[in-house]
Chimera marker file (.cmm) of the C-alpha trace (Angstrom):
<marker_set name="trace">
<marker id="1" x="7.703" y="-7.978" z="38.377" r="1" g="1" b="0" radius="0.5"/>
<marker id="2" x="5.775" y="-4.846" z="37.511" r="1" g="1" b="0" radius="0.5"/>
<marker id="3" x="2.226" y="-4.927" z="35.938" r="1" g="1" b="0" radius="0.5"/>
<marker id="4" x="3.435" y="-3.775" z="32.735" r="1" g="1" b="0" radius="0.5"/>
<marker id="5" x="6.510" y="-5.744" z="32.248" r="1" g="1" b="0" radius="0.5"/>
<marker id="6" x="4.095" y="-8.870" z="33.340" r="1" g="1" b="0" radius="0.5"/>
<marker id="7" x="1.190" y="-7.462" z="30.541" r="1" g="1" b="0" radius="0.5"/>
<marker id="8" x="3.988" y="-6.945" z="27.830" r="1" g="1" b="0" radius="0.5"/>
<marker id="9" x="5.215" y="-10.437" z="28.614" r="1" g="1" b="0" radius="0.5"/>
<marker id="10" x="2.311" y="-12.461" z="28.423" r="1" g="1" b="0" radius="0.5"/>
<marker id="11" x="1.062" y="-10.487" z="25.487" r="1" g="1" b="0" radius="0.5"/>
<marker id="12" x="3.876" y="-10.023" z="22.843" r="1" g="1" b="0" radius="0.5"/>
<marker id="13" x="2.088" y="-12.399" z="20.026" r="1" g="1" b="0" radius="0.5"/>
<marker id="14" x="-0.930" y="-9.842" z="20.567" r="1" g="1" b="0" radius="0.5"/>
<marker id="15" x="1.396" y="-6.951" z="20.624" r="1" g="1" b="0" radius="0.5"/>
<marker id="16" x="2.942" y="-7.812" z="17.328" r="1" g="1" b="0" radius="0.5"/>
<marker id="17" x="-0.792" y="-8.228" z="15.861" r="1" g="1" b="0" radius="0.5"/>
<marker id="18" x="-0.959" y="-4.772" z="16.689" r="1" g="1" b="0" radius="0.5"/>
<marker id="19" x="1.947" y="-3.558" z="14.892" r="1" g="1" b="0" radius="0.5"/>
<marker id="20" x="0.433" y="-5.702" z="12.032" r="1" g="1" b="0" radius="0.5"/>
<marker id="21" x="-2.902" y="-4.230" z="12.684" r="1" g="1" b="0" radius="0.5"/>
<marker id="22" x="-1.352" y="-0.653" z="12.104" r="1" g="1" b="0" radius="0.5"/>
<marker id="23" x="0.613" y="-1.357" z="8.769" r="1" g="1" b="0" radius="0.5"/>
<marker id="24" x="-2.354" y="-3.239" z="7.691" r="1" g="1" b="0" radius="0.5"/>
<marker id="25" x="-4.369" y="0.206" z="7.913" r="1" g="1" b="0" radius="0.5"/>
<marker id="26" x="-2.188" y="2.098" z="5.898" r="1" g="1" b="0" radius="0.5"/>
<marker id="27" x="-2.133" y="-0.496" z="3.423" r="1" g="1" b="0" radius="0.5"/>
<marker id="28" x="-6.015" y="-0.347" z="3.054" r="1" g="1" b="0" radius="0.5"/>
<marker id="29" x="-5.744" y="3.479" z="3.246" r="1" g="1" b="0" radius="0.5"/>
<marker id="30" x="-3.771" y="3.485" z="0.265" r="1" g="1" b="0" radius="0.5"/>
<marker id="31" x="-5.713" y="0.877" z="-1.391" r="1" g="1" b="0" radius="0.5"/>
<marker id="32" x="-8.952" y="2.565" z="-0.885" r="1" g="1" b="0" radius="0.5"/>
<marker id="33" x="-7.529" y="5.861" z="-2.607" r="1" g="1" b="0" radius="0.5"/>
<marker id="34" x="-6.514" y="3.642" z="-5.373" r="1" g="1" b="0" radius="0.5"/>
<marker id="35" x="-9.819" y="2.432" z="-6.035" r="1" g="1" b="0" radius="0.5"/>
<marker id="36" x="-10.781" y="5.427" z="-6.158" r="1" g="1" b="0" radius="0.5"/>
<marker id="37" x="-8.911" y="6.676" z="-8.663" r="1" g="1" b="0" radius="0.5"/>
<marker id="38" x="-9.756" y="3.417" z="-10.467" r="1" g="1" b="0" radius="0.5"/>
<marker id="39" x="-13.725" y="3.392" z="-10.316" r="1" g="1" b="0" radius="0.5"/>
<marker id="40" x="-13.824" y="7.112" z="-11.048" r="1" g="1" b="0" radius="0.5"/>
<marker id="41" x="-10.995" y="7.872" z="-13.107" r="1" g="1" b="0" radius="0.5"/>
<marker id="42" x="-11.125" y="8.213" z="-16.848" r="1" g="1" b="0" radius="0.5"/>
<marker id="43" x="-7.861" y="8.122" z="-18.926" r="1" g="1" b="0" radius="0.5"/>
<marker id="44" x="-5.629" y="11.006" z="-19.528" r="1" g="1" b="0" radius="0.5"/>
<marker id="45" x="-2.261" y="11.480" z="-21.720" r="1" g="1" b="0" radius="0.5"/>
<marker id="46" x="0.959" y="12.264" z="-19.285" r="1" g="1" b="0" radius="0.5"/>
<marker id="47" x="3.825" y="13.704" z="-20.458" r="1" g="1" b="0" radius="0.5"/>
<marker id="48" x="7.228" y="11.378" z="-19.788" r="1" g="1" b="0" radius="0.5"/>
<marker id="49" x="9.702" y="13.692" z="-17.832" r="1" g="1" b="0" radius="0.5"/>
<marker id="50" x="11.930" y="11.211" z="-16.987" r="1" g="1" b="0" radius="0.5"/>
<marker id="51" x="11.734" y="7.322" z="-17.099" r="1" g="1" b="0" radius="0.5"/>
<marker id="52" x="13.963" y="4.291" z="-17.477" r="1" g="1" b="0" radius="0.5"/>
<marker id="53" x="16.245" y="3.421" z="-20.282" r="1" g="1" b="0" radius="0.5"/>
<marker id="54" x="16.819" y="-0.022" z="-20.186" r="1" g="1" b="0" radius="0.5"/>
<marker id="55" x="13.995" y="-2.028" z="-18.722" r="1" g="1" b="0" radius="0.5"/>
<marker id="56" x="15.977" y="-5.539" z="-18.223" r="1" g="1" b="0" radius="0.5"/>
<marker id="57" x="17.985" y="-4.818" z="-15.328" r="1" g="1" b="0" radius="0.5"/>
<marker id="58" x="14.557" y="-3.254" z="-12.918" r="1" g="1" b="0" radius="0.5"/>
<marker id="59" x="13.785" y="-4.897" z="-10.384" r="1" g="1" b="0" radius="0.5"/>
<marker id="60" x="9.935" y="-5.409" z="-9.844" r="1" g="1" b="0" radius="0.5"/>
<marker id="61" x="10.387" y="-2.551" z="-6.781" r="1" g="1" b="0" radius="0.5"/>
<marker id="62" x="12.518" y="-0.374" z="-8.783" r="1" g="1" b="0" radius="0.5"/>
<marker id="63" x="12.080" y="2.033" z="-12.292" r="1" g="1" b="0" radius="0.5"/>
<marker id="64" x="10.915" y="4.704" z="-10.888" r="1" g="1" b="0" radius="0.5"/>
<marker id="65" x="9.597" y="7.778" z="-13.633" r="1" g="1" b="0" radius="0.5"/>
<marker id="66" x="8.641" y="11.198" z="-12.857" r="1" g="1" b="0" radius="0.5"/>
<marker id="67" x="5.563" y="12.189" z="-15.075" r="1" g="1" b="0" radius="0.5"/>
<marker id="68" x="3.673" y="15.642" z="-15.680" r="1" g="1" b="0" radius="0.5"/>
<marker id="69" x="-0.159" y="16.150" z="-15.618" r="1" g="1" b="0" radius="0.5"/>
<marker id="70" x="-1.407" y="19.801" z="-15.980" r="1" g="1" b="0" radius="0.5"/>
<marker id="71" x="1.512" y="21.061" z="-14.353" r="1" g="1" b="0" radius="0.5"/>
<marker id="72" x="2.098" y="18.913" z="-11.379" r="1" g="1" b="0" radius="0.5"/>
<marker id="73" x="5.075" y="16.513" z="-11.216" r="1" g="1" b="0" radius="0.5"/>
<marker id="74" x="4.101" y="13.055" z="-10.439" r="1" g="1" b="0" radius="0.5"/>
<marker id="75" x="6.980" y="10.061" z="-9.433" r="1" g="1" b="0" radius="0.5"/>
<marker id="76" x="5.665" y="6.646" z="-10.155" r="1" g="1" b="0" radius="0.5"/>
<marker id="77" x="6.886" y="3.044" z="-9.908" r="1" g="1" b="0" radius="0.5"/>
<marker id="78" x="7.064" y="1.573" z="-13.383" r="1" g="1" b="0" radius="0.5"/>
<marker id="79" x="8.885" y="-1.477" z="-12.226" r="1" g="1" b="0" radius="0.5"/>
<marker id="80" x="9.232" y="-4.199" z="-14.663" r="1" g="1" b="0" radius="0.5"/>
<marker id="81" x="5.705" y="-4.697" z="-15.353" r="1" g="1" b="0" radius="0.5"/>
<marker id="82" x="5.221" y="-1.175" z="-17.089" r="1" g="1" b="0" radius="0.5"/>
<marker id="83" x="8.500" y="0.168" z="-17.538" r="1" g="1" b="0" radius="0.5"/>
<marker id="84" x="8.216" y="-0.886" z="-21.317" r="1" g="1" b="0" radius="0.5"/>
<marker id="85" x="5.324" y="2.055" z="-21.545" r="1" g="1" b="0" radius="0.5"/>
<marker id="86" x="7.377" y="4.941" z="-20.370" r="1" g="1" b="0" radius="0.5"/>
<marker id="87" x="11.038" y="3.985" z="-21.706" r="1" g="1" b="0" radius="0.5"/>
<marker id="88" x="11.843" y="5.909" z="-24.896" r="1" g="1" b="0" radius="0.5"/>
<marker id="89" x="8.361" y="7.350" z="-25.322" r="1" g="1" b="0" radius="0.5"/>
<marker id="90" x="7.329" y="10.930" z="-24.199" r="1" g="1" b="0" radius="0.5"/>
<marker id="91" x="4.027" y="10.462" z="-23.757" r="1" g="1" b="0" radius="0.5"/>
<marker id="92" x="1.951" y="7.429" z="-21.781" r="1" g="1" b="0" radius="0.5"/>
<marker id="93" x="-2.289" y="6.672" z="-21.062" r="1" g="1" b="0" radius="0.5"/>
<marker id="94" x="-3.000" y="6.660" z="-17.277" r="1" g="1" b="0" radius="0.5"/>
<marker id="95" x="-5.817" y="6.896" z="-15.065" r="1" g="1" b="0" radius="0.5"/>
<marker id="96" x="-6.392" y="9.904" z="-12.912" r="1" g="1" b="0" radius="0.5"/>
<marker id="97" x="-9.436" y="11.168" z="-10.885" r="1" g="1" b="0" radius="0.5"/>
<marker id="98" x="-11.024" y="15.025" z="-11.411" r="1" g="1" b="0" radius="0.5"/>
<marker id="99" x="-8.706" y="15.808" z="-8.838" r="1" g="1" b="0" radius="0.5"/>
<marker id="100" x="-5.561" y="14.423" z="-10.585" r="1" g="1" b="0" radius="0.5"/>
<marker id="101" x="-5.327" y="12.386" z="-7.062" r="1" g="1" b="0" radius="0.5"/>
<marker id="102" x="-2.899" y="9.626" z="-8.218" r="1" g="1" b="0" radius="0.5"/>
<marker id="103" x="-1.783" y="8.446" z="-11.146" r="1" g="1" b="0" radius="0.5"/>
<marker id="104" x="-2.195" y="4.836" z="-11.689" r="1" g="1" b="0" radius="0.5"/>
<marker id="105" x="-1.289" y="2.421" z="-15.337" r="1" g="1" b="0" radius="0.5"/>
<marker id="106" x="-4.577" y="1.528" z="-17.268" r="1" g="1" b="0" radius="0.5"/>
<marker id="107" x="-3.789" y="-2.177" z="-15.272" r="1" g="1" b="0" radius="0.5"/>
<marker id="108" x="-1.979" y="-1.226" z="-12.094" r="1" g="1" b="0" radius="0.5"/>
<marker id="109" x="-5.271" y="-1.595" z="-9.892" r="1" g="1" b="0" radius="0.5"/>
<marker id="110" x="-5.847" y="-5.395" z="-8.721" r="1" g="1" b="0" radius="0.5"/>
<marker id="111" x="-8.733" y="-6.496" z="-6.263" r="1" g="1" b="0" radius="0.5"/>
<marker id="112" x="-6.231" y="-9.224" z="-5.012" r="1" g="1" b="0" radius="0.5"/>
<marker id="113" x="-4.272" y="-5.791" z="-3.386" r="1" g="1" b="0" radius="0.5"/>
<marker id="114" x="-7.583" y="-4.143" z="-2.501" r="1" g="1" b="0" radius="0.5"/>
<marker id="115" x="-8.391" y="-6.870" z="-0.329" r="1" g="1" b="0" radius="0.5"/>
<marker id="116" x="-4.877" y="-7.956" z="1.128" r="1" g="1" b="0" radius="0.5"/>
<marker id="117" x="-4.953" y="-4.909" z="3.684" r="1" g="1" b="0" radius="0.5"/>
<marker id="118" x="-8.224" y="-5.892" z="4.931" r="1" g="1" b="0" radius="0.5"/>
<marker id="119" x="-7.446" y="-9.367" z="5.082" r="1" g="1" b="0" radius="0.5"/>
<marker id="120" x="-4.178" y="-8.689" z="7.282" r="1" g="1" b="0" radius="0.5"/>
<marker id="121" x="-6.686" y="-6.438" z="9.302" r="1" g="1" b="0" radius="0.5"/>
<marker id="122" x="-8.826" y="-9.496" z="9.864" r="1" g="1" b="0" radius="0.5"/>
<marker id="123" x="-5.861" y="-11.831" z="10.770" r="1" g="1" b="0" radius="0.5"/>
<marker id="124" x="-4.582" y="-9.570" z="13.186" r="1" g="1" b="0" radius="0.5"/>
<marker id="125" x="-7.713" y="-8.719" z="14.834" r="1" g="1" b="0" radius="0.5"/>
<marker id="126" x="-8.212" y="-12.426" z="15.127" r="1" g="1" b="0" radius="0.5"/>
<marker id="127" x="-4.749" y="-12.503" z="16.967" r="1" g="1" b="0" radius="0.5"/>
<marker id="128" x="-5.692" y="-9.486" z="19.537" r="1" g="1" b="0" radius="0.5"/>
<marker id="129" x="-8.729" y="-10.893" z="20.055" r="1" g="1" b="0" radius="0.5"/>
<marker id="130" x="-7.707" y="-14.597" z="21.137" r="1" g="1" b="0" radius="0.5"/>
<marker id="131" x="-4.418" y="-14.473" z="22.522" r="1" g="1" b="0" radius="0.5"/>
<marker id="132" x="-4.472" y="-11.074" z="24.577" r="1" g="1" b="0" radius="0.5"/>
<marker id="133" x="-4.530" y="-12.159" z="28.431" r="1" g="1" b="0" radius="0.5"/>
<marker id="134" x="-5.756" y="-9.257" z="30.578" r="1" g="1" b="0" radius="0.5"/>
<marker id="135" x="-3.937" y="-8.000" z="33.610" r="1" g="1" b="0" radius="0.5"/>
<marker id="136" x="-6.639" y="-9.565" z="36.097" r="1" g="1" b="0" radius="0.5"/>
<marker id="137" x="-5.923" y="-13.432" z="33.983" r="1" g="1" b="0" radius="0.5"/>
<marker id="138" x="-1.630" y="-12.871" z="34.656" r="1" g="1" b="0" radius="0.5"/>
<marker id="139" x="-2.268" y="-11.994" z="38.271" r="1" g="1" b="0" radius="0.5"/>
<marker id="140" x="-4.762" y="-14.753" z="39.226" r="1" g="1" b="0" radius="0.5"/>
<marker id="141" x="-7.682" y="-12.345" z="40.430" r="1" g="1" b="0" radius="0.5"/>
<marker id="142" x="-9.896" y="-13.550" z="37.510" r="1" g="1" b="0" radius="0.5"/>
<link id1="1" id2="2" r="1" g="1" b="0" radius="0.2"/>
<link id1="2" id2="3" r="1" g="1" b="0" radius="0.2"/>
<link id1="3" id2="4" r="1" g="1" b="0" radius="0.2"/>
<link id1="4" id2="5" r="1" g="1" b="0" radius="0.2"/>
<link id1="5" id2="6" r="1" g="1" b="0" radius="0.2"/>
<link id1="6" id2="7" r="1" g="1" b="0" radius="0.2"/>
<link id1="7" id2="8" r="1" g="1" b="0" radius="0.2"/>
<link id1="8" id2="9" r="1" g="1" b="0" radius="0.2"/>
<link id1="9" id2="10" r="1" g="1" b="0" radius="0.2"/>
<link id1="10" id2="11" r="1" g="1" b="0" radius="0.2"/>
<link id1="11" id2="12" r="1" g="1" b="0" radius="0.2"/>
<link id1="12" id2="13" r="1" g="1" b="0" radius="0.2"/>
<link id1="13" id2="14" r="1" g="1" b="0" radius="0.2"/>
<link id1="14" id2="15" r="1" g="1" b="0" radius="0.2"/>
<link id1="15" id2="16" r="1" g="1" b="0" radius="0.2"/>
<link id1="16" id2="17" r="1" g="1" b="0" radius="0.2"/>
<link id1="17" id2="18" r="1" g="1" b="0" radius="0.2"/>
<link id1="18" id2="19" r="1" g="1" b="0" radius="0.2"/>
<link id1="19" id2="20" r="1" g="1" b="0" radius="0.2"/>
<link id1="20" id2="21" r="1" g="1" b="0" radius="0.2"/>
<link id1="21" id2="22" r="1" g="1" b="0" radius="0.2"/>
<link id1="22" id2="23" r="1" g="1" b="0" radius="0.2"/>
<link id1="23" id2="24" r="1" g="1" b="0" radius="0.2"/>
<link id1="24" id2="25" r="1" g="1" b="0" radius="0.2"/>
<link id1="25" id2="26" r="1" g="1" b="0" radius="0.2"/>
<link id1="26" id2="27" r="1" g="1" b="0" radius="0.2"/>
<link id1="27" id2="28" r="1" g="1" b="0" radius="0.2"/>
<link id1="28" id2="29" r="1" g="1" b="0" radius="0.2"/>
<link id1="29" id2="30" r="1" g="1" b="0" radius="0.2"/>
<link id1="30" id2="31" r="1" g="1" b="0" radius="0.2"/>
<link id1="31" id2="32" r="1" g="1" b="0" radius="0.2"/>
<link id1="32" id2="33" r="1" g="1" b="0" radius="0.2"/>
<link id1="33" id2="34" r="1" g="1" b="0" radius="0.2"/>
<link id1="34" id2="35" r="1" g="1" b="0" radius="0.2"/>
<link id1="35" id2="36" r="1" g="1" b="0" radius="0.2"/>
<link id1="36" id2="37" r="1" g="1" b="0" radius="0.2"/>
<link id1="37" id2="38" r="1" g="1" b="0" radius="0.2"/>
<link id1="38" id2="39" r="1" g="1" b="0" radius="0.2"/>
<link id1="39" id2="40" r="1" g="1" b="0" radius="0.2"/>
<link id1="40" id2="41" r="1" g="1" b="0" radius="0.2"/>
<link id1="41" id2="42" r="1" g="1" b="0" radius="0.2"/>
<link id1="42" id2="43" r="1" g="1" b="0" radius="0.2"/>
<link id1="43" id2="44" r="1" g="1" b="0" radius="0.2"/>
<link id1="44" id2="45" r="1" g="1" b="0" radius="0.2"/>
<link id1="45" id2="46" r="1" g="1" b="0" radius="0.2"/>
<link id1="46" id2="47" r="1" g="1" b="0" radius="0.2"/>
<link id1="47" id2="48" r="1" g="1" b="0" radius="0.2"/>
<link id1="48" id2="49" r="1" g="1" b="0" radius="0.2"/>
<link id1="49" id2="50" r="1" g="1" b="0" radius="0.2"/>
<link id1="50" id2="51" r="1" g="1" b="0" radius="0.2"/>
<link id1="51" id2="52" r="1" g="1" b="0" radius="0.2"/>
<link id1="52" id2="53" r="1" g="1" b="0" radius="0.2"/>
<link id1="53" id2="54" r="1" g="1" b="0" radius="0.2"/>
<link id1="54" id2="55" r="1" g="1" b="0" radius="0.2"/>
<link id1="55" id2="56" r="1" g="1" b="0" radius="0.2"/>
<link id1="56" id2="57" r="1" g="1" b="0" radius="0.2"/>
<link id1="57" id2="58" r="1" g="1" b="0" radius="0.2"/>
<link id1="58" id2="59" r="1" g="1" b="0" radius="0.2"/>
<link id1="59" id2="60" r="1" g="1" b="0" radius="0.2"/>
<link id1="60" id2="61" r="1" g="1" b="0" radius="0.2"/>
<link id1="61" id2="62" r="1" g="1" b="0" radius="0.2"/>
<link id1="62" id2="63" r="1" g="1" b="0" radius="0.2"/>
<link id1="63" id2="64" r="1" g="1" b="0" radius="0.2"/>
<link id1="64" id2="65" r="1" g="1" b="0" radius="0.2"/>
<link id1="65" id2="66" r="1" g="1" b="0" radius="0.2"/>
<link id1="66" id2="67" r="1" g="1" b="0" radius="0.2"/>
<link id1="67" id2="68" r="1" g="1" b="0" radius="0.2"/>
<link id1="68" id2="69" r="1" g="1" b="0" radius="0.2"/>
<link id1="69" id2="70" r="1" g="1" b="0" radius="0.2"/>
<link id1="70" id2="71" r="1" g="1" b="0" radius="0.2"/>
<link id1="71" id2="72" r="1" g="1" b="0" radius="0.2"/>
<link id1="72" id2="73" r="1" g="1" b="0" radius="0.2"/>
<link id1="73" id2="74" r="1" g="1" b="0" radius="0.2"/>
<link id1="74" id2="75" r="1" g="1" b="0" radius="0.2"/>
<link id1="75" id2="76" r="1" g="1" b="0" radius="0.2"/>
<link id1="76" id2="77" r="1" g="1" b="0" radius="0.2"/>
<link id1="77" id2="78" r="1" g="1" b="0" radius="0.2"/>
<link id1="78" id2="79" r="1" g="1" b="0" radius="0.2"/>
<link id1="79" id2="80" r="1" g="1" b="0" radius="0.2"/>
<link id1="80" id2="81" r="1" g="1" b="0" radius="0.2"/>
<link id1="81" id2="82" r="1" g="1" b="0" radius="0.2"/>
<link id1="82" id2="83" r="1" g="1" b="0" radius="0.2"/>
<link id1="83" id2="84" r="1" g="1" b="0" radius="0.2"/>
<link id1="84" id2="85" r="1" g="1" b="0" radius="0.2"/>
<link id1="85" id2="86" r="1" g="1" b="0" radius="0.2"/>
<link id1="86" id2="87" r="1" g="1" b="0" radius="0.2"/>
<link id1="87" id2="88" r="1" g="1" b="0" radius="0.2"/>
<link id1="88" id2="89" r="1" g="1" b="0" radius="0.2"/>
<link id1="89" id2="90" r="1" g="1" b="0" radius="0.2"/>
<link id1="90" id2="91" r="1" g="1" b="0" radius="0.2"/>
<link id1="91" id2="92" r="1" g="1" b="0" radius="0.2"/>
<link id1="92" id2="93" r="1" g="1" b="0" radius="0.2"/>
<link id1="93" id2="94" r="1" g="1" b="0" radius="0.2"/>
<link id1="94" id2="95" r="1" g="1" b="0" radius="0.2"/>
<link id1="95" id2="96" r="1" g="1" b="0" radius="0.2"/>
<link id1="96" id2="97" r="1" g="1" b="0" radius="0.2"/>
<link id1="97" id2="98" r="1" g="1" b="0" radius="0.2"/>
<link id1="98" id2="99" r="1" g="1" b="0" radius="0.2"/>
<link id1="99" id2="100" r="1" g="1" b="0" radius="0.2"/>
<link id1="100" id2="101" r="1" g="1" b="0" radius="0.2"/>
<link id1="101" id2="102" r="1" g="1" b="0" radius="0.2"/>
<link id1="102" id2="103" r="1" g="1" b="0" radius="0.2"/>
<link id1="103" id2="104" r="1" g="1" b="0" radius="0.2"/>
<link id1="104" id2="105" r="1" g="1" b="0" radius="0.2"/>
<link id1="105" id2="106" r="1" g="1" b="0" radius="0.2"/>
<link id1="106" id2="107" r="1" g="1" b="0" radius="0.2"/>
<link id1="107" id2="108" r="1" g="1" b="0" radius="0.2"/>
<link id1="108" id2="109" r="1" g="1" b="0" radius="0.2"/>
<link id1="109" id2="110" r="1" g="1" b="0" radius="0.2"/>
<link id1="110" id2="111" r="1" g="1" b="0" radius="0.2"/>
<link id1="111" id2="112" r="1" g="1" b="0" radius="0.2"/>
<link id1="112" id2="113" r="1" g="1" b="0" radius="0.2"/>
<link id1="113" id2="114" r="1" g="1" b="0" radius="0.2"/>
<link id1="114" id2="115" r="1" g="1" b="0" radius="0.2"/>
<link id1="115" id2="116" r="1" g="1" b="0" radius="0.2"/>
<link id1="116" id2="117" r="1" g="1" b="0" radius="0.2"/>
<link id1="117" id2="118" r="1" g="1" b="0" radius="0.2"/>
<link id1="118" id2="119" r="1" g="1" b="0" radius="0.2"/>
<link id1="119" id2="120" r="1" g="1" b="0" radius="0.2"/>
<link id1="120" id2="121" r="1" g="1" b="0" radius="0.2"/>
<link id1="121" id2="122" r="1" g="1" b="0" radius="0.2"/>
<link id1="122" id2="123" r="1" g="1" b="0" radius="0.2"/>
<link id1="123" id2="124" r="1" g="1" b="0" radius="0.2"/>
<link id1="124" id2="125" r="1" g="1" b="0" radius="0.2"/>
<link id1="125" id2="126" r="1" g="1" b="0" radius="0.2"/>
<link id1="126" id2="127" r="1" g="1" b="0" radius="0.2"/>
<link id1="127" id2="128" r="1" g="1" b="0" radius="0.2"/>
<link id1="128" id2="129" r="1" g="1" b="0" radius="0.2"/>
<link id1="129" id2="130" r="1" g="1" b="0" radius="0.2"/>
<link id1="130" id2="131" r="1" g="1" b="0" radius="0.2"/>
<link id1="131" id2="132" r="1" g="1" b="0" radius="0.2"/>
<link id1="132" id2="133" r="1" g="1" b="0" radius="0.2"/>
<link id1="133" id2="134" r="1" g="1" b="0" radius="0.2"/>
<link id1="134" id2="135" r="1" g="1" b="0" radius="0.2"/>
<link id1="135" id2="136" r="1" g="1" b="0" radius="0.2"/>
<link id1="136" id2="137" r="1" g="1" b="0" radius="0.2"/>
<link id1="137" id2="138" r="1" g="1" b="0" radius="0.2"/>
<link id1="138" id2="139" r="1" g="1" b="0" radius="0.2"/>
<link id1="139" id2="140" r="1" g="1" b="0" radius="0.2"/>
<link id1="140" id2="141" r="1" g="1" b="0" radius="0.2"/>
<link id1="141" id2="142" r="1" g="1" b="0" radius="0.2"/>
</marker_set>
């Protein structure tokens, strides 16, 4: 068997913690901007462009509204939890940064989601570190 099929083989746990490792940083990537937005933002009025009609059949992933902010279209997930500020209304409070970023609902931002990236950073970092068995290990020279 060739070295890599023998490294892929003995490794795949590790090599999964390295997918995980890579979703995990966009996750924090996102989450950092988000605090951003959140520790330096200040509240602005957004104009409703479109949004939801009937909030009881959204799914916690769906309601999607697009909203405008001097001039710039913005598409954000209301989902269930604040689909009841943007349906029928034409104008809603959310938090922007002075570089109209993102725009997040006054209670969008939680730290439980700030830290989950980092903590699925940690777990899979754990995993590389642990269960990855180098080439030398497989073949016996080491």
């Amino acid at each position: 068997m060739s070295n890599l099929k023998l490294l892929v083989s003995y490794n795949l746990l590790p090599l999964g913690a390295l997918f995980l490792l890579f979703i995990s940083i966009m996750v924090s990537w996102g989450n950092i901007i988000d605090y951003n937005v959140y520790k330096s933002g200040f509240q602005v009025k957004v104009k409703i462009l479109e949004a939801p009609t009937n909030c009881e059949n959204i799914s916690s992933r769906g309601g999607f509204c697009t909203l405008e902010y001097k001039g710039k279209k913005y598409i954000v997930r209301a989902g269930k939890k604040f689909c009841y500020l943007v349906s029928g209304q034409d104008t809603v409070t959310m938090i922007t940064d002075k570089n109209s970023t993102k725009l997040l609902f006054p209670d969008e931002f939680t730290y439980f989601e700030f830290f989950s990236g980092f903590i699925l950073m940690a777990f899979a970092l754990i995993i590389i570190k642990t269960k990855f068995i180098p080439l030398s290990k497989i073949n016996g020279n080491g």
